[in-house]
DSSP file (Angstrom, degrees, kcal/mol; ACC not computed):
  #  RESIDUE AA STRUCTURE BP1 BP2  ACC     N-H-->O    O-->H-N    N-H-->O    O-->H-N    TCO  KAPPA ALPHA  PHI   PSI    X-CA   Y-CA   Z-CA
    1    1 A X              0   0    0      0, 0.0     2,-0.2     0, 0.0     0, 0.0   0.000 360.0 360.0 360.0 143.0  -22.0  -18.4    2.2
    2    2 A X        -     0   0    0      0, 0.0     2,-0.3     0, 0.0     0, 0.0  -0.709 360.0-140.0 -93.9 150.2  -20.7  -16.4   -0.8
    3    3 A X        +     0   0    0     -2,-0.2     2,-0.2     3,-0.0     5,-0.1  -0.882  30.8 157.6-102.2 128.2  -18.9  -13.2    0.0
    4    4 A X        -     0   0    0     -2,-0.3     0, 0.0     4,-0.1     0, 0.0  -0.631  58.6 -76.5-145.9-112.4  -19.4  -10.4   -1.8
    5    5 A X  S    S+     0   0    0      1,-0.2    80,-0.6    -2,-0.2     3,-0.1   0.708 128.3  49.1 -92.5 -17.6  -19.0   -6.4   -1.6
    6    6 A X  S    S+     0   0    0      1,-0.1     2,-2.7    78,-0.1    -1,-0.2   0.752  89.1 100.9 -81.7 -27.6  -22.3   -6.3    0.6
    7    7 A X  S    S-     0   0    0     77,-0.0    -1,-0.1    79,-0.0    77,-0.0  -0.247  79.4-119.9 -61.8  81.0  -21.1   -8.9    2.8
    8    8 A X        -     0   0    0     -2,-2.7     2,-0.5     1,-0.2    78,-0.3   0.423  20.9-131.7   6.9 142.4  -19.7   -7.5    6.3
    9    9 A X        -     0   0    0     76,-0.5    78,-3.3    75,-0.1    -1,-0.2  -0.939  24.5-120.3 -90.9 143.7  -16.4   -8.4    6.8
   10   10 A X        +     0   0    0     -2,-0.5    36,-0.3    76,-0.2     2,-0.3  -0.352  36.5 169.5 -70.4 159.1  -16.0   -9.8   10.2
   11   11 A X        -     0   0    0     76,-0.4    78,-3.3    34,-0.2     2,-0.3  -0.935  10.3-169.0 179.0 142.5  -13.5   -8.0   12.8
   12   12 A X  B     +a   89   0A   0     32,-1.0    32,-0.5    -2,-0.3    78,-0.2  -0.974  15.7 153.7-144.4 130.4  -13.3   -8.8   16.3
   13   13 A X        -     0   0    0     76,-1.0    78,-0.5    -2,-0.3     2,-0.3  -0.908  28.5-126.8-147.5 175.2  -11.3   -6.7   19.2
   14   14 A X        -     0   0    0     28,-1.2     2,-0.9    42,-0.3    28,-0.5  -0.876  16.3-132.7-119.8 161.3  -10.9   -5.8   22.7
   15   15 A X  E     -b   92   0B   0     76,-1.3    78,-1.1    -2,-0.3     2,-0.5  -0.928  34.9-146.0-106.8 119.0  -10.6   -2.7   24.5
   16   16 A X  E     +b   93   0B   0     -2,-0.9    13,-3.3    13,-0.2     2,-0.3  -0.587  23.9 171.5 -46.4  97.0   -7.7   -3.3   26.7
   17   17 A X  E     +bC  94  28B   0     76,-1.8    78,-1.7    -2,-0.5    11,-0.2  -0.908   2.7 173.6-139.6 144.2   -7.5   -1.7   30.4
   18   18 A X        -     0   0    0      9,-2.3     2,-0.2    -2,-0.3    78,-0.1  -0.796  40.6 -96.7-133.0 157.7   -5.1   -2.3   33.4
   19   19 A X        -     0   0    0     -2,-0.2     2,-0.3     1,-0.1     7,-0.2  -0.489  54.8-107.1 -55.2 147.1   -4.5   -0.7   36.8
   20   20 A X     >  -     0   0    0      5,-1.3     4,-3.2    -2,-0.2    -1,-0.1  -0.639  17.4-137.0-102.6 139.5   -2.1    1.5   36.3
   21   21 A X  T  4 S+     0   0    0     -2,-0.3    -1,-0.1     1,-0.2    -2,-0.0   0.679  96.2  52.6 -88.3 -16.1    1.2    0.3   37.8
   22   22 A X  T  4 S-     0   0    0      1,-0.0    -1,-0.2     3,-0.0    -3,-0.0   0.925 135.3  -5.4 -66.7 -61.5    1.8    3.9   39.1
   23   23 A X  T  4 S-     0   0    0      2,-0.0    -2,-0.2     0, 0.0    -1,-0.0   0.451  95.7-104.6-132.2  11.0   -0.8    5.0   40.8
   24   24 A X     <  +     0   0    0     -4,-3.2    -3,-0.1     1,-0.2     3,-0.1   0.455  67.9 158.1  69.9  18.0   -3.6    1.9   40.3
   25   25 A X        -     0   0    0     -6,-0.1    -5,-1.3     1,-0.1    -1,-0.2   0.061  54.7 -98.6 -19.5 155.2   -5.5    4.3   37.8
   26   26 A X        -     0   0    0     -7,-0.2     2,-0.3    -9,-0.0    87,-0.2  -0.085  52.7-172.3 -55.3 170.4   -8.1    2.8   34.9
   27   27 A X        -     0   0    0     85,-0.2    -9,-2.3    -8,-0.1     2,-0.3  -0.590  13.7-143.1-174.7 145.0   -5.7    2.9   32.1
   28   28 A X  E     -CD  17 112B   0     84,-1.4    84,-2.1    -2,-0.3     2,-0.6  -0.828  11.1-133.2-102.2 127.6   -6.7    2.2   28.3
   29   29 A X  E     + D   0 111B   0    -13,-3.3     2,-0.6    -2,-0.3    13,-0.4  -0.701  30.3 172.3 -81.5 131.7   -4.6    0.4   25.8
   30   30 A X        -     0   0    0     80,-3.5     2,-0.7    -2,-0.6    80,-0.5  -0.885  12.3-158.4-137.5 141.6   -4.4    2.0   22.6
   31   31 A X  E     -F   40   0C   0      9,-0.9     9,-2.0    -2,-0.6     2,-0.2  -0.904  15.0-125.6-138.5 149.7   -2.1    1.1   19.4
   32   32 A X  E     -F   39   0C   0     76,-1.9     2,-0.4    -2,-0.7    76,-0.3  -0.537   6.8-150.5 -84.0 146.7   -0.8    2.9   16.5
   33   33 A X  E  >> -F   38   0C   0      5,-1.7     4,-2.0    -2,-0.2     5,-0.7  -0.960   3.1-167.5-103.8 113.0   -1.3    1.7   12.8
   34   34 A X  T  45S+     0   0    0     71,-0.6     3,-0.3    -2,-0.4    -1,-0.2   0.908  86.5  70.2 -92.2 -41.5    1.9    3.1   11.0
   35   35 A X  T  45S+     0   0    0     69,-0.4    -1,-0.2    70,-0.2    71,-0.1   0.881 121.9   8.5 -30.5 -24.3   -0.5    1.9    7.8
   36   36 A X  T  45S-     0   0    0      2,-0.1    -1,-0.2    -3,-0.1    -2,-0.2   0.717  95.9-120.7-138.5  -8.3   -2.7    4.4    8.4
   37   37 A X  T  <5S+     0   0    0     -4,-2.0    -3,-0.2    -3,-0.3     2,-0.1   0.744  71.8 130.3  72.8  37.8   -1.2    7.0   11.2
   38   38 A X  E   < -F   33   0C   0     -5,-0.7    -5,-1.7    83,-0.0    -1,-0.2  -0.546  56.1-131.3-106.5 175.4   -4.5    6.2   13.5
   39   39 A X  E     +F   32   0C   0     -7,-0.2    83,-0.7    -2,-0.1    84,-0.4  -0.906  40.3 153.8-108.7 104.6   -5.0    5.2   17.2
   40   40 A X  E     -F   31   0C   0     -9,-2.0    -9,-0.9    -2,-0.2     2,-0.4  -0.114  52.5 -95.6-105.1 169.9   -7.2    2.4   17.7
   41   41 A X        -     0   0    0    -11,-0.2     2,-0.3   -26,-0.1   -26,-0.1  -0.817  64.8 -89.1-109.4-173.1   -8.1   -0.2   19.9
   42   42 A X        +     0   0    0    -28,-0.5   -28,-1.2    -2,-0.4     2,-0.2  -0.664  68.0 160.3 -89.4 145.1   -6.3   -3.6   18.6
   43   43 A X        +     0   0    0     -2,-0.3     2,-0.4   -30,-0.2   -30,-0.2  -0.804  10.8 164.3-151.4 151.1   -8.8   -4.9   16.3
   44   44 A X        -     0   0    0    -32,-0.5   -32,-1.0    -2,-0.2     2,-0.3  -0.990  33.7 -78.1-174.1-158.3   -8.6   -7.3   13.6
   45   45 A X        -     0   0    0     -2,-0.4   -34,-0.2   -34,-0.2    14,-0.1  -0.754  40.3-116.2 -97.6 171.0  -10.3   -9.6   11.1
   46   46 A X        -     0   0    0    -36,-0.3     2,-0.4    -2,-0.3    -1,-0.1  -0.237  21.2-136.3 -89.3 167.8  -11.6  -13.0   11.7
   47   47 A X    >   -     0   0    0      1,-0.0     3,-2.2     0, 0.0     8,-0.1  -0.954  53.4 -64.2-131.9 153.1   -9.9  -16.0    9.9
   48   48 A X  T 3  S+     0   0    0     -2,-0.4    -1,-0.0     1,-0.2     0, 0.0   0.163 120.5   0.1 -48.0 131.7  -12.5  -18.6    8.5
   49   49 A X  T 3  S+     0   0    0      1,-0.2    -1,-0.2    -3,-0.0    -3,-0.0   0.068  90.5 148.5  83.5 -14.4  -14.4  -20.3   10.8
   50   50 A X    <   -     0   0    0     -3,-2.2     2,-0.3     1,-0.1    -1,-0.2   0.183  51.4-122.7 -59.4 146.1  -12.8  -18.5   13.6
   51   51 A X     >  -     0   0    0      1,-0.2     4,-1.6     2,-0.0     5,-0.2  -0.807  31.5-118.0 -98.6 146.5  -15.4  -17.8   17.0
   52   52 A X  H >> S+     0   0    0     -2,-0.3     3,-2.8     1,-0.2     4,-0.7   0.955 109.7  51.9 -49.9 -69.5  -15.4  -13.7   17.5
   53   53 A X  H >> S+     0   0    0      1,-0.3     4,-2.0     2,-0.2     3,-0.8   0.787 105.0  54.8 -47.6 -26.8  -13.8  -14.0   21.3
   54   54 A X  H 34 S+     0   0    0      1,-0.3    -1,-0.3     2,-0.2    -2,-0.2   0.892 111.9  41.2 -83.9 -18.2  -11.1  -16.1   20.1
   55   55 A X  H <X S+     0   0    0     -3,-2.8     4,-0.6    -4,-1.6    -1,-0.3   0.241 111.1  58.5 -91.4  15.7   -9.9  -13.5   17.3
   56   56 A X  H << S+     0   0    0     -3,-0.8   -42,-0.3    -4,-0.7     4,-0.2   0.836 110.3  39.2 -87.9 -50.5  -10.3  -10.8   19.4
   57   57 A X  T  X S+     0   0    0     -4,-2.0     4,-1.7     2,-0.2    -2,-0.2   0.573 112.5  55.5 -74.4   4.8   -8.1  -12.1   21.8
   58   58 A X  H >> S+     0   0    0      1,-0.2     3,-1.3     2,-0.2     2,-1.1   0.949 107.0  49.6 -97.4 -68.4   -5.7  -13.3   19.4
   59   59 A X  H 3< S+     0   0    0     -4,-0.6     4,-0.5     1,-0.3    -1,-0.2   0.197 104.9  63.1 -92.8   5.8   -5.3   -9.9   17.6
   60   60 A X  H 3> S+     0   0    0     -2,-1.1     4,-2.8    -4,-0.2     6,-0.6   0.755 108.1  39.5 -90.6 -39.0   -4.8   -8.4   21.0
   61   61 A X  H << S+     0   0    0     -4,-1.7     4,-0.3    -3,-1.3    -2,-0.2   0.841 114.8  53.9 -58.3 -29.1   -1.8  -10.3   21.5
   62   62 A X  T  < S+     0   0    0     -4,-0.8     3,-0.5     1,-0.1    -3,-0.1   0.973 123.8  27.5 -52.4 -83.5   -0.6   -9.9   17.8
   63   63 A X  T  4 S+     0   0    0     -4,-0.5    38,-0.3     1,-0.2    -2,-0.2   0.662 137.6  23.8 -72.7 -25.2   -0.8   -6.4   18.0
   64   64 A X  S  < S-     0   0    0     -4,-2.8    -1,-0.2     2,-0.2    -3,-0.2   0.442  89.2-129.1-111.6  -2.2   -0.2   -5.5   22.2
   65   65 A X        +     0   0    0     -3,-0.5     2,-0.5    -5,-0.5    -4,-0.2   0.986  64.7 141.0  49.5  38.3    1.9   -8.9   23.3
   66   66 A X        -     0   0    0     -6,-0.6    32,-0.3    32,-0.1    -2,-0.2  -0.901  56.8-142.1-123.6 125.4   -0.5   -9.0   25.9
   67   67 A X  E     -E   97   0B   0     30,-2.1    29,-1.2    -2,-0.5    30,-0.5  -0.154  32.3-163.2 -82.0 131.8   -2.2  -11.8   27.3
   68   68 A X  E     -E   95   0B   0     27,-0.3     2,-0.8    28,-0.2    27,-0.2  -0.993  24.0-152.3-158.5 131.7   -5.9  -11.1   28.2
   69   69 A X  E     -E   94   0B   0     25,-0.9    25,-2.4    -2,-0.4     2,-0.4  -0.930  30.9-126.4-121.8 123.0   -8.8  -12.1   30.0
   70   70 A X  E     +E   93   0B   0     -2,-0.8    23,-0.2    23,-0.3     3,-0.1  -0.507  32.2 159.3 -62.0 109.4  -12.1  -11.3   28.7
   71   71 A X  E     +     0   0B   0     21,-1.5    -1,-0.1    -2,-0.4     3,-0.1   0.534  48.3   4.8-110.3-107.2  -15.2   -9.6   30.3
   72   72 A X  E    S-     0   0B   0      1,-0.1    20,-1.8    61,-0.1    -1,-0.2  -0.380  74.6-107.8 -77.4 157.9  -18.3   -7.8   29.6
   73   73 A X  E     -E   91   0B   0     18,-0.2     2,-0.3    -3,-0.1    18,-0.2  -0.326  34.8-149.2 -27.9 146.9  -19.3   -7.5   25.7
   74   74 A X        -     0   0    0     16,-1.8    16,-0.4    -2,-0.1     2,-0.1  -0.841  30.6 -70.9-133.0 162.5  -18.9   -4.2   24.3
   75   75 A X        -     0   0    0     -2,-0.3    15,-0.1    53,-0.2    16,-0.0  -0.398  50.4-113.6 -42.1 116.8  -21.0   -2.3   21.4
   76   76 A X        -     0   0    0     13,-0.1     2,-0.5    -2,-0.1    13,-0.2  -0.247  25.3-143.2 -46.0 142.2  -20.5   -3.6   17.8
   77   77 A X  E     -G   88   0D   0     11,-3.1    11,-5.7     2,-0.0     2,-0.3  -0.989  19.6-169.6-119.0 123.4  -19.0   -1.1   15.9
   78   78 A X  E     +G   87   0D   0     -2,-0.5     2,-0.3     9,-0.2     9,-0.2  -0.925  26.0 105.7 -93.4  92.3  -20.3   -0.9   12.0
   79   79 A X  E     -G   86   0D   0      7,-0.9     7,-2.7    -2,-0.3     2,-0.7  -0.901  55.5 -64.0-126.4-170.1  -18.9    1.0    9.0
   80   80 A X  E >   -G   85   0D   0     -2,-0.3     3,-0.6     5,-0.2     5,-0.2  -0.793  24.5-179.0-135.6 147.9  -17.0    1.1    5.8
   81   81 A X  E >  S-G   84   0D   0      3,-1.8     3,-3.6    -2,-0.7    -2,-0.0  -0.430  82.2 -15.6 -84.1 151.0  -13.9    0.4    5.1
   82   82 A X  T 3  S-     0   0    0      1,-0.3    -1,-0.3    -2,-0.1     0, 0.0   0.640 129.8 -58.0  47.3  75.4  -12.6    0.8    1.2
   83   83 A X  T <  S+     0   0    0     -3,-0.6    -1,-0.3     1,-0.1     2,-0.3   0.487 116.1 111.2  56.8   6.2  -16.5    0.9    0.5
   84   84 A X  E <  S-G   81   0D   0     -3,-3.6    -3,-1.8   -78,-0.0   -78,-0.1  -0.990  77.5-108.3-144.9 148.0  -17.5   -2.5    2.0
   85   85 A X  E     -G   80   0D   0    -80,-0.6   -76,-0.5    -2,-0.3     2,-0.3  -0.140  37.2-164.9 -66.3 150.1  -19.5   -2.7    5.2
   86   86 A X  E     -G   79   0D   0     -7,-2.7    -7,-0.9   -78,-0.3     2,-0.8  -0.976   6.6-163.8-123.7 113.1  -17.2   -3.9    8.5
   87   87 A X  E     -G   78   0D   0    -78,-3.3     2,-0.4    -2,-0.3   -76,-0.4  -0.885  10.1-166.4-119.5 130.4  -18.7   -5.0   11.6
   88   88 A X  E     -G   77   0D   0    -11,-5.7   -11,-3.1    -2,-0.8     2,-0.4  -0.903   3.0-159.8-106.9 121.4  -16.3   -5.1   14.7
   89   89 A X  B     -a   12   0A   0    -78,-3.3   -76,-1.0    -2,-0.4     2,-0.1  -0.991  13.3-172.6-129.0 154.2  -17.1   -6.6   17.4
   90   90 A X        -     0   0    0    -16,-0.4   -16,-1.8    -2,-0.4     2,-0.3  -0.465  13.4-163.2-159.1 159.2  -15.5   -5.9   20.6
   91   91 A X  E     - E   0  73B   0    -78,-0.5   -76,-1.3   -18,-0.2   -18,-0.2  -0.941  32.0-106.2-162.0 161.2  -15.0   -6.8   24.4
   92   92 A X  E     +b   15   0B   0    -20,-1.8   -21,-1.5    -2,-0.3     2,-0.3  -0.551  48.9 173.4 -62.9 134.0  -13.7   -5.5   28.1
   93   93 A X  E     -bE  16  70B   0    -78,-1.1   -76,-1.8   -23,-0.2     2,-0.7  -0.802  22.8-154.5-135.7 146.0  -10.5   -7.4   28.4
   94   94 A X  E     -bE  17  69B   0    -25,-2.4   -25,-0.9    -2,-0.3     2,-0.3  -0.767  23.7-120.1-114.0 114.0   -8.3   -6.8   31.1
   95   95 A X  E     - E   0  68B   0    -78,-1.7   -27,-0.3    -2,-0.7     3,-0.1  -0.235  20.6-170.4 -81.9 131.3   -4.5   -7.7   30.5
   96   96 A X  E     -     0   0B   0    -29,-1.2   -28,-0.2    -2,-0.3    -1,-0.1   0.137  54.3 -46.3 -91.8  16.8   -2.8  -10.0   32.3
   97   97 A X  E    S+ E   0  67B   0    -30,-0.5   -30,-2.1     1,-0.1     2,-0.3  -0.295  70.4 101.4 130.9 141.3    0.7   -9.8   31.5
   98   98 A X        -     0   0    0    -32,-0.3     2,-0.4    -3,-0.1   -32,-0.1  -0.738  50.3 -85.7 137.5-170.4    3.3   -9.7   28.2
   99   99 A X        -     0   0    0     -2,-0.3   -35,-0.0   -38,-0.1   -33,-0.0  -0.967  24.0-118.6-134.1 149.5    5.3   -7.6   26.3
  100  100 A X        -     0   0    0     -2,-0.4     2,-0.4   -35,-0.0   -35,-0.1  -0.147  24.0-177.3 -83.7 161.2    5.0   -5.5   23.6
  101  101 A X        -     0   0    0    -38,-0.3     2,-0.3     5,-0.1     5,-0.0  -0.885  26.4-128.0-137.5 155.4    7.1   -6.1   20.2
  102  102 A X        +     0   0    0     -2,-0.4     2,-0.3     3,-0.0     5,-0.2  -0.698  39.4 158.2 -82.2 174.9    6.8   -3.5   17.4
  103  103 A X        -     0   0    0     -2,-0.3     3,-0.3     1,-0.2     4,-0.2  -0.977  54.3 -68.3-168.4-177.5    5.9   -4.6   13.9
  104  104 A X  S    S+     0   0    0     -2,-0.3   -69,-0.4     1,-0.2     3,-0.4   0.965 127.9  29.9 -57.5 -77.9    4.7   -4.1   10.7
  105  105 A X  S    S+     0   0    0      1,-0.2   -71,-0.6   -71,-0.1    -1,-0.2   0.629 124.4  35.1 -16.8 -49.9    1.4   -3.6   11.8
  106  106 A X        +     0   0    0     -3,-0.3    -1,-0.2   -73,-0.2    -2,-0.2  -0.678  56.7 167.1-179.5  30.5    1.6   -2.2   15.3
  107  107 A X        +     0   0    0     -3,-0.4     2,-0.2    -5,-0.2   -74,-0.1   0.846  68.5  19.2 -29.3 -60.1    4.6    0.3   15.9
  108  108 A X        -     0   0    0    -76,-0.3   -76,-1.9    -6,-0.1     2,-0.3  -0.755  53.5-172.2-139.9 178.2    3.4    1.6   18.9
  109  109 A X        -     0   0    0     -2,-0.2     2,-0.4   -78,-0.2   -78,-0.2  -0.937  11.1-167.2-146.6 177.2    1.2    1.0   21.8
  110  110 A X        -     0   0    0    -80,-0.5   -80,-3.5    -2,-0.3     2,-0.6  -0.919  16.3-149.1-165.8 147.8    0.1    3.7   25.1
  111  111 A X  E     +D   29   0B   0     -2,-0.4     2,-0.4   -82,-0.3   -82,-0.2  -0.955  38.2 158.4-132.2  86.3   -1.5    2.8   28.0
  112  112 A X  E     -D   28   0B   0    -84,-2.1   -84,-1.4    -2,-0.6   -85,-0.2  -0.960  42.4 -82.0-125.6 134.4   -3.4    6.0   28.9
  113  113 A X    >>  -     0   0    0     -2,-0.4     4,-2.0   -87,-0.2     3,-0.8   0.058  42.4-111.5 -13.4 126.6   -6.5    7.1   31.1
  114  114 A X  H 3> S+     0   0    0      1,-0.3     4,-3.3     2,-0.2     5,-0.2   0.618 120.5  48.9 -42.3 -28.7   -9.7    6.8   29.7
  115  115 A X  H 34 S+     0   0    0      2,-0.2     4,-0.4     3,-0.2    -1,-0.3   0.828 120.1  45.3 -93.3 -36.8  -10.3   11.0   29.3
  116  116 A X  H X> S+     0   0    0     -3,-0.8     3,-3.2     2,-0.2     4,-1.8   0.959 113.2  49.2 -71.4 -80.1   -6.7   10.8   27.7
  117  117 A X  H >< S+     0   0    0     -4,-2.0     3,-1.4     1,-0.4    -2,-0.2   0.836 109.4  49.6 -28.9 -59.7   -7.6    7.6   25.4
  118  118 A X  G >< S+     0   0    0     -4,-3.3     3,-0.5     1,-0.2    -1,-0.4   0.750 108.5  57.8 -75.7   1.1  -10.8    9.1   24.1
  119  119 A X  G <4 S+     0   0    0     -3,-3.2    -2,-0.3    -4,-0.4    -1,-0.2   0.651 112.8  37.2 -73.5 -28.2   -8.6   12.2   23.3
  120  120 A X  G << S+     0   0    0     -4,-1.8     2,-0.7    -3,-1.4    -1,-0.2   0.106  84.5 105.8-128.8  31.2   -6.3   10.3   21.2
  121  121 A X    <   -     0   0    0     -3,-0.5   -81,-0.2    -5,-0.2     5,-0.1  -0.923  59.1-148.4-102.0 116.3   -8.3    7.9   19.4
  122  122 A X  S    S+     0   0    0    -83,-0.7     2,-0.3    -2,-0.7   -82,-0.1   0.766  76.8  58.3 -47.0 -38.5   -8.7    8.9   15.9
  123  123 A X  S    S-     0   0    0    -84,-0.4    -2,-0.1     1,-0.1   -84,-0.0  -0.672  70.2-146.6 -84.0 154.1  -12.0    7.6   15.0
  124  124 A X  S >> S+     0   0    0     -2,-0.3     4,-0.9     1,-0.1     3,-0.5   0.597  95.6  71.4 -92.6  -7.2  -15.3    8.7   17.1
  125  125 A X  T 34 S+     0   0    0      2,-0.2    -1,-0.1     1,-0.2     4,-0.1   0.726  95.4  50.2 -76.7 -28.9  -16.7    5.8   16.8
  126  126 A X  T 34 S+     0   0    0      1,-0.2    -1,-0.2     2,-0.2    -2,-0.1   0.399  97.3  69.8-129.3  57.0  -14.2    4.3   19.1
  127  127 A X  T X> S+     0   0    0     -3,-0.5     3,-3.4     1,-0.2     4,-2.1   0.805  83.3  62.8 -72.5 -71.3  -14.7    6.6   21.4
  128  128 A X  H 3X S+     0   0    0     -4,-0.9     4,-1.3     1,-0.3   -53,-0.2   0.625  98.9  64.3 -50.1  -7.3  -18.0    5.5   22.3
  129  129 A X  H 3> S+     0   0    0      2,-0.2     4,-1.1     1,-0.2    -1,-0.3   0.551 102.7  46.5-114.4   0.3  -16.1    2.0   23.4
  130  130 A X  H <4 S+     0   0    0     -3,-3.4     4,-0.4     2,-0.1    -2,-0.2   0.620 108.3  52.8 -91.2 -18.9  -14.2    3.6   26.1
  131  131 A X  H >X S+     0   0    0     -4,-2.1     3,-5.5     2,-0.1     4,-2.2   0.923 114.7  44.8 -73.1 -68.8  -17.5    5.4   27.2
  132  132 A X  H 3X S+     0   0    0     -4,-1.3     4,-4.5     1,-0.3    -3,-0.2   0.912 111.7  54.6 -46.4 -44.2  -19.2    1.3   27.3
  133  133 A X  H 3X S+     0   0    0     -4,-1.1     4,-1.1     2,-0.2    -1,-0.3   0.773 107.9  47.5 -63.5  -3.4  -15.8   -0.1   29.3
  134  134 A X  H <>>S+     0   0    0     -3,-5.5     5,-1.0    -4,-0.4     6,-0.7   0.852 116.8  40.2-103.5 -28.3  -16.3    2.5   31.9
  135  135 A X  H ><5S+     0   0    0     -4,-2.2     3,-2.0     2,-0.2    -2,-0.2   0.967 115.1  58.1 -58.2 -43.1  -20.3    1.4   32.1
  136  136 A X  H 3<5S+     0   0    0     -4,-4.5    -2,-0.2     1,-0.3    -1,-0.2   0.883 107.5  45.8 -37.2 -69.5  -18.8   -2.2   31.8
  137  137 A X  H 3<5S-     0   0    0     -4,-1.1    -1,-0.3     1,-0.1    -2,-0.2   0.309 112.6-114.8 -57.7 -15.0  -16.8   -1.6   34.9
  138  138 A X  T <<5S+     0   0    0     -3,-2.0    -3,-0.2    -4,-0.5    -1,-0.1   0.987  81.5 130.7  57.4  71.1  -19.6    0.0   37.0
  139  139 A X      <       0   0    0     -5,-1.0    -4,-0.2     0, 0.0    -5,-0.1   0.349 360.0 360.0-119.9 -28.7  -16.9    3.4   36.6
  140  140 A X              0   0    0     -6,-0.7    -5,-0.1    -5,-0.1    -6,-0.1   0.518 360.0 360.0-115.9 360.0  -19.7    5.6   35.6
């Protein structure tokens, strides 16, 4: 298929949650873009041929060094980016261990309650995916 300014670009992520090591809380992962000064969940684009789960979880270890096991499907998220359409698509995954690095990408990362998480995510659209992990989770 030819690409061209109508064509989606592909994007695949997770939102990341752990029991919280303090007090066994929900806790959300959420990482800063020093490109753009946002909070997100760790997201990315697809590389050719690539199946959605497997770049989702690979751009949650690029960006969180964490290791991830994958649960419920979460809501595609659609808009656009620099004026061509993006469709993200997204899953529960619950991390299982690693460590965080900064980079060029990915300065920083926070591990906060969900009511805290949708508080500090910069977009509203992914908002709405911490409201779908807590339905995921049978939370709500």
């Amino acid at each position: 298929m030819t690409e061209t300014r109508e064509t989606p670009v592909q994007a695949a992520g997770c939102v990341l949650w752990r029991h919280s090591p303090l007090d066994g809380g929900l806790e959300v992962c959420l990482v800063h873009r020093p490109k753009y000064d946002d909070w997100s969940h760790p997201k990315g684009k697809l590389k050719r041929d690539e199946e959605p789960l497997a770049g989702a979880l690979r751009e949650v270890a690029e960006e969180t060094g964490q290791r991830a096991a994958p649960g419920a499907p979460l809501p595609t998220v659609r808009y656009l980016a620099n004026g061509r359409p993006k469709q993200v698509r997204y899953w529960a995954a619950e991390a299982t261990g690693g460590m965080f690095t900064p980079n060029d990408e990915v300065d920083r990362v926070l591990w906060l309650p969900p009511a805290a998480a949708r508080a500090r995510l910069t977009q509203p659209r992914d908002r709405t995916l911490v409201d779908a992990l807590l339905t995921a989770l049978h939370l709500t």
